[in-house]
C-alpha positions in Angstrom: -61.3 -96.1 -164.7 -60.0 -93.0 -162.4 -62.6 -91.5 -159.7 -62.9 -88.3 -161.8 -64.2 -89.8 -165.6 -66.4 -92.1 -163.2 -68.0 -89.0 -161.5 -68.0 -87.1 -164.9 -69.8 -90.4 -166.8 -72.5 -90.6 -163.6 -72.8 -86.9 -163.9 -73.6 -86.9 -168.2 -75.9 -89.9 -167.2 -78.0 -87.9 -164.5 -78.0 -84.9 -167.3 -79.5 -87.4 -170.0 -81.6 -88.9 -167.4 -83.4 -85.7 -166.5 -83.6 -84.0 -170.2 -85.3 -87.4 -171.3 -87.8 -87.3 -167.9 -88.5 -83.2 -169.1 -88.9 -84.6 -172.9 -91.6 -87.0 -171.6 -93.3 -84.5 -169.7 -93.6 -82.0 -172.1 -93.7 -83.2 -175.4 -94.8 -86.8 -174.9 -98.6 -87.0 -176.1 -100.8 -89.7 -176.4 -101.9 -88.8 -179.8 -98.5 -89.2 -181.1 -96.9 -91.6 -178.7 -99.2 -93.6 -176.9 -97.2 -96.7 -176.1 -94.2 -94.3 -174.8 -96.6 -92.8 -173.1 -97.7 -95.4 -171.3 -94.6 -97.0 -170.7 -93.6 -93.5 -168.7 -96.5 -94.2 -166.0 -94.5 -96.9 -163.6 -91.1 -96.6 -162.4 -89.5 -99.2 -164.2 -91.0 -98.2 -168.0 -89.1 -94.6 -167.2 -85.7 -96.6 -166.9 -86.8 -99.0 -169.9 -87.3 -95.8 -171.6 -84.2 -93.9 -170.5 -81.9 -96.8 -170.5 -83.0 -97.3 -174.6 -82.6 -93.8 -175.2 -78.8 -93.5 -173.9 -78.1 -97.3 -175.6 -79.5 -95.2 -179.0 -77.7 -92.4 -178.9 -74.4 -94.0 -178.1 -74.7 -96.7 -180.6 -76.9 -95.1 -183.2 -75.9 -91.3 -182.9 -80.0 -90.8 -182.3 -81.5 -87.7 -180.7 -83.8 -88.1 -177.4 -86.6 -87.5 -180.0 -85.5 -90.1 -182.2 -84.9 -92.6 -180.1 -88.1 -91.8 -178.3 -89.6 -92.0 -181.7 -87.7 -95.5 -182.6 -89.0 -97.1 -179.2 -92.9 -96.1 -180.2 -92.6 -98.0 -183.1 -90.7 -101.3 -181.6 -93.7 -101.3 -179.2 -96.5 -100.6 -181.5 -98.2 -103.8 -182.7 -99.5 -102.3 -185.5 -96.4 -100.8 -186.9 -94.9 -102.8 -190.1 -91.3 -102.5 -190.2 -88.8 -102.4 -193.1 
């Protein structure tokens, strides 16, 4: 892989990385997302949660919301799936 689509692939990464820290910040709730919202409060659930997002949005055309969304209800216990 050349140097430049390495440093332009790093680059989109930091861009996704910091819109999805600013989405969890400002529009994450407790009422609405309180396993997410937990997750964000250590270091390593913010990468759990920004690593799923970018996996989800490459592989399932998801939004941050969506995907955000998505990872609520694979952590909720009480959530019945399809």
């Amino acid at each position: 892989m050349s140097k430049d689509l390495e440093k332009r692939k790093s680059q989109a990464k930091m861009r996704l990385d910091a819109l999805v820290e600013k989405y969890l910040k400002d529009i994450c709730t407790e009422k609405y997302s309180p396993f997410v919202c937990e997750l964000k409060t250590t270091k390593e659930g913010i990468e759990d949660i920004k690593d799923f997002v970018l996996k989800e949005m490459v592989l399932n055309n998801m939004t941050i919301g969506e995907a955000l969304r998505e990872r609520e209800k694979i952590l909720d216990p009480n959530f019945l799936g399809d």
